[in-house]
ZABA-334540 format. One record per residue: residue in three letters; x, y, z of N, C-alpha, C in turn. Coordinates in steps of 0.001 Angstrom, whole numbers, plus 524288, in hexadecimal, padded with zeros to 5 digits. Example, Ala and Ser with C-alpha at 12.3 -4.5 7.8 and 13.67 -1.06 7.14 Angstrom:
REM ZABA-334540
+-----+--------+---------+-------+---------+----------+-------+--------+---------+-------+
|  aa | n.east | n.north |  n.up | ca.east | ca.north | ca.up | c.east | c.north |  c.up |
+-----+--------+---------+-------+---------+----------+-------+--------+---------+-------+
| ALA |  83386 |   7E9C6 | 81E78 |   8300C |    7EE6C | 81E78 |  83390 |   7F31C | 81E78 |
| SER |  83232 |   7F736 | 81BA8 |   83566 |    7FBDC | 81BE4 |  83264 |   8001E | 81EBE |
+-----+--------+---------+-------+---------+----------+-------+--------+---------+-------+
END
This chain:
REM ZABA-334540
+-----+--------+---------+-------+---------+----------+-------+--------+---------+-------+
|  aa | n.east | n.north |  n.up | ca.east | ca.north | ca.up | c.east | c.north |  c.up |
+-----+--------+---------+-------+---------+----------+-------+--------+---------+-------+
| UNK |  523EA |   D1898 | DDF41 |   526C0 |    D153E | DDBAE |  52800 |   D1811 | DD694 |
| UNK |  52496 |   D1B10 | DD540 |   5261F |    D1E6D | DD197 |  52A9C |   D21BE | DD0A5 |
| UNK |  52BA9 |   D23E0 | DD581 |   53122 |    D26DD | DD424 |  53630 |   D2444 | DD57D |
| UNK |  53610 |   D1F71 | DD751 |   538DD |    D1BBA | DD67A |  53A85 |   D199E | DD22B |
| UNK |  53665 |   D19F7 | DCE0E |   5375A |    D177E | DC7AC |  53865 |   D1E2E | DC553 |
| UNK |  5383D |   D2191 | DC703 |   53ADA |    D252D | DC4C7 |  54000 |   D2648 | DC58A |
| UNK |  541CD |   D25EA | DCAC5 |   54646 |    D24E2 | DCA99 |  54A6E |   D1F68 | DC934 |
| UNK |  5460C |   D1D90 | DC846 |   54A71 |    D170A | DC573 |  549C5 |   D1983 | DBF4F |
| UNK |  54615 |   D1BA0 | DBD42 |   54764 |    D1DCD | DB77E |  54ADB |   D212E | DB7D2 |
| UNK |  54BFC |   D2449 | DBB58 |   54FB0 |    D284F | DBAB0 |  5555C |   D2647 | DBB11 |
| UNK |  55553 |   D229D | DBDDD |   559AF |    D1E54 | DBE80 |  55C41 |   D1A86 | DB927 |
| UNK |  55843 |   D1831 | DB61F |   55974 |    D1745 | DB0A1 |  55A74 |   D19CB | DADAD |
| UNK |  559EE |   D1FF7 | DAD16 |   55C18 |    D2284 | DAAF1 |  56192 |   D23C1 | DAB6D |
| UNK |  564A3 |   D248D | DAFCB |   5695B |    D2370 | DB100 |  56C15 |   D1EE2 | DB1C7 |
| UNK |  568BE |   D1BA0 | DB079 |   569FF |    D143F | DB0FC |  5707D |   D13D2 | DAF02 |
| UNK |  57123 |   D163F | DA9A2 |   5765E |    D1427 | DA612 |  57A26 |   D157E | DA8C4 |
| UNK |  57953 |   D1C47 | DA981 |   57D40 |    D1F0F | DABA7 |  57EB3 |   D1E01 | DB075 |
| UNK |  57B14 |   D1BE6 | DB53B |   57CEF |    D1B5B | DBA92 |  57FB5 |   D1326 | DBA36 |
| UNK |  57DBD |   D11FB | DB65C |   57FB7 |    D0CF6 | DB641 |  585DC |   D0E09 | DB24C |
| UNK |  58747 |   D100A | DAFD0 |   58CFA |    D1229 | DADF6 |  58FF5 |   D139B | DB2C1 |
| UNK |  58C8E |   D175B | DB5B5 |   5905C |    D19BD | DBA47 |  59194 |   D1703 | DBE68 |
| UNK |  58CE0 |   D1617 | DC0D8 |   58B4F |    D13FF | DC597 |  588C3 |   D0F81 | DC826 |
| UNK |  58B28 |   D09FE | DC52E |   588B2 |    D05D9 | DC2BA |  58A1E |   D02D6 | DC90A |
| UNK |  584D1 |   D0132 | DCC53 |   58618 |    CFF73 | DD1AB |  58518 |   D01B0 | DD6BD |
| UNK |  586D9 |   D0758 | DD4D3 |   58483 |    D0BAF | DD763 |  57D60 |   D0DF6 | DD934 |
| UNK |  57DCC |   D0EB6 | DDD0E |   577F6 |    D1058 | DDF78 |  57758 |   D15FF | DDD12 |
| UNK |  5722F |   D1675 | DDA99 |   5708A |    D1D27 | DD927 |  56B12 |   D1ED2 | DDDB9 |
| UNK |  569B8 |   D2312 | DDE5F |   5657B |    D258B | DE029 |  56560 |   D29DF | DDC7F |
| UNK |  55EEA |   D2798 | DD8DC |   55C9D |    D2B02 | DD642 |  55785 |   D2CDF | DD9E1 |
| UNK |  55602 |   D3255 | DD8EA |   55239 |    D3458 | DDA8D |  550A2 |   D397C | DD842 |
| UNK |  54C69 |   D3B8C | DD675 |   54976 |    D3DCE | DD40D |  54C2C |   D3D51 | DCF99 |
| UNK |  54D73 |   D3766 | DCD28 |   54FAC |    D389E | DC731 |  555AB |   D39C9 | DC4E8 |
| UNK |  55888 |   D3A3A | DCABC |   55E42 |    D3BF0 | DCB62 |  5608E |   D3899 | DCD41 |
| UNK |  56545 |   D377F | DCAF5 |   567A7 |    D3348 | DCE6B |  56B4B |   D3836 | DD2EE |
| UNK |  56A86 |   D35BD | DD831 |   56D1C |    D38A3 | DDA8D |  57227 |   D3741 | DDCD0 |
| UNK |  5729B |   D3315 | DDC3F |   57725 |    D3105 | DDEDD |  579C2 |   D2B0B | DDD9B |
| UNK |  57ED9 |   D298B | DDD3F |   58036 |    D24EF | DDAE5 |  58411 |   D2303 | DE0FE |
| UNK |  583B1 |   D1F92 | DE3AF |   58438 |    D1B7C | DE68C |  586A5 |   D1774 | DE867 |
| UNK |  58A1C |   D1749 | DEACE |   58CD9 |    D10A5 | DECF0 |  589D5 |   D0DD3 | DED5D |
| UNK |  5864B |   D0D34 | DEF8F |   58410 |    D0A7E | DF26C |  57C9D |   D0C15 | DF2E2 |
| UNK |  57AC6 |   D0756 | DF520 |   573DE |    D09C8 | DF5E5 |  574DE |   D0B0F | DF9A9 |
| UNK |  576C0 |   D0C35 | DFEB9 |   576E1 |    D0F5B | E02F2 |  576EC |   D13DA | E0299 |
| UNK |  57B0E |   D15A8 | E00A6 |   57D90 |    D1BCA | DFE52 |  578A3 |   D1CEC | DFB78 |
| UNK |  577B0 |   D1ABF | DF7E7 |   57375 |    D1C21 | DF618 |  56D88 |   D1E1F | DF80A |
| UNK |  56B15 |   D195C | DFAFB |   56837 |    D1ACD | DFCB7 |  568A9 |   D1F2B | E00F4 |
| UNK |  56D05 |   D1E00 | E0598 |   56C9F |    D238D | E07A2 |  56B48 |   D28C9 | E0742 |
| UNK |  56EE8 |   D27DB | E0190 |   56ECE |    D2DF5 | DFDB0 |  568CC |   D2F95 | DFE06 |
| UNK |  566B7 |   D2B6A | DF945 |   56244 |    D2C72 | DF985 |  55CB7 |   D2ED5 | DFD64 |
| UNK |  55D08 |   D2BD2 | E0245 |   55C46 |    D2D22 | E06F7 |  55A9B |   D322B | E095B |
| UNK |  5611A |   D3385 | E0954 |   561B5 |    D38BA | E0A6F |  55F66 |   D3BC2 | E073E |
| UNK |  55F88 |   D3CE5 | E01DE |   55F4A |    D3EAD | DFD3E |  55772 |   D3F20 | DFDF2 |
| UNK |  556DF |   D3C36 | DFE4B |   55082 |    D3B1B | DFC1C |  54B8F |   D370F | DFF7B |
| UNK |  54D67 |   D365B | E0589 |   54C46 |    D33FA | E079C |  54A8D |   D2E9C | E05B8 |
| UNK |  54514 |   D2EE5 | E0504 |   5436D |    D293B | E031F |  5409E |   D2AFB | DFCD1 |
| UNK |  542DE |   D2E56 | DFC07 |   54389 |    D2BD0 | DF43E |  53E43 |   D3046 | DF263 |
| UNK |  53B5E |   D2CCB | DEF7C |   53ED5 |    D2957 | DEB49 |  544D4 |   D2B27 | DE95B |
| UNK |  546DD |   D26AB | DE7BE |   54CB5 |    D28A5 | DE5B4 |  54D60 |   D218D | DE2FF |
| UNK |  550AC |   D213E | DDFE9 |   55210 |    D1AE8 | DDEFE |  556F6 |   D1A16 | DE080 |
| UNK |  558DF |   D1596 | DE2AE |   55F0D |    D1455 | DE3D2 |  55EF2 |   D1033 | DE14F |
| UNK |  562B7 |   D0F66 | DDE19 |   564B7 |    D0C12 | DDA75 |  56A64 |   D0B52 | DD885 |
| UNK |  56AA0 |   D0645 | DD9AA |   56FF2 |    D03AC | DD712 |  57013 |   D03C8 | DD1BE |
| UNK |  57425 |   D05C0 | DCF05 |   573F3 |    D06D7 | DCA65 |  576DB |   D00DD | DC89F |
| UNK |  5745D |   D010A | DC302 |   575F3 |    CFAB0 | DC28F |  5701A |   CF604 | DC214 |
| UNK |  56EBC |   CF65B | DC70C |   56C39 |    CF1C9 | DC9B8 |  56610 |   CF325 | DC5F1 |
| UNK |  56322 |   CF0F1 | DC5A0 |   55DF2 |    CF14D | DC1C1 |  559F5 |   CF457 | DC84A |
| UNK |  555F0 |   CF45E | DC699 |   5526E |    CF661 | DC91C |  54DF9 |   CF253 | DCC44 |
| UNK |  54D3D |   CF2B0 | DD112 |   549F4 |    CEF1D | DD3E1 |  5484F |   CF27C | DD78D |
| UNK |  5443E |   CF38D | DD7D8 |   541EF |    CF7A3 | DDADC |  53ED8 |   CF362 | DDFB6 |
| UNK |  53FA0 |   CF46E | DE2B4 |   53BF5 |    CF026 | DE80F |  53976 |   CF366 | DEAB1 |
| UNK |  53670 |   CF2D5 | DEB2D |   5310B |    CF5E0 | DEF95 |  53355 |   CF312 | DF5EC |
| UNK |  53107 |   CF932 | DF7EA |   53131 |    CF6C5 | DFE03 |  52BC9 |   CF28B | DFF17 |
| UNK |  52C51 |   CEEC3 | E02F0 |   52806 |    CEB7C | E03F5 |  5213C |   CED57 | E03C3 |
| UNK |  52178 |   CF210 | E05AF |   51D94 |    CF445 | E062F |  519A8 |   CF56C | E024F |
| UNK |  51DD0 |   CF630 | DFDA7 |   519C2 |    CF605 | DF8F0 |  5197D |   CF00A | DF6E3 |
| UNK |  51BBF |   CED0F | DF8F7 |   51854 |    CE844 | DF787 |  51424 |   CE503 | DF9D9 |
| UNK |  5122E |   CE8C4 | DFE75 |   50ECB |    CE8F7 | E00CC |  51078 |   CE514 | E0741 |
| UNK |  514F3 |   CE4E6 | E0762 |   517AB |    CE50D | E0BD1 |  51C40 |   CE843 | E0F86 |
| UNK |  51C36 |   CE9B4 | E145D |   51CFB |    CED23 | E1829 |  52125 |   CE9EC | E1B47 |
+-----+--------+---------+-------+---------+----------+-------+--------+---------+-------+
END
């Protein structure tokens, strides 16, 4: 979970600028970089995917506030 909140800080740091540019648009930040800006969460996540298998990395709609949801498992259901 930790490098998850590092990359959502690294994400507020470019908050203004990707919301000027790319306001709606999907980003994939990872190690701190945004790597890529997005149609869509598909495109996106794919990217990502490929890029970094299973992460960490953040995909985010630029715009939209932050809601992070756990898979079931950490709420102590499977």
């Amino acid at each position: 979970m930790a490098a998850i909140k590092t990359e959502i800080a690294a994400y507020k740091k470019m908050q203004s600028e990707l919301e000027t540019k790319h306001l709606g648009k999907w980003v994939v930040v990872h190690d701190e970089q945004l790597i890529g800006v997005y149609e869509s969460l598909q495109n996106a996540g794919v990217d990502a995917i490929a890029k970094f298998d299973r992460g960490p990395y953040l995909i985010h709609q630029v715009g939209k506030p932050f809601e992070i949801q756990l898979p079931a498992k950490f709420h102590g259901r499977t």
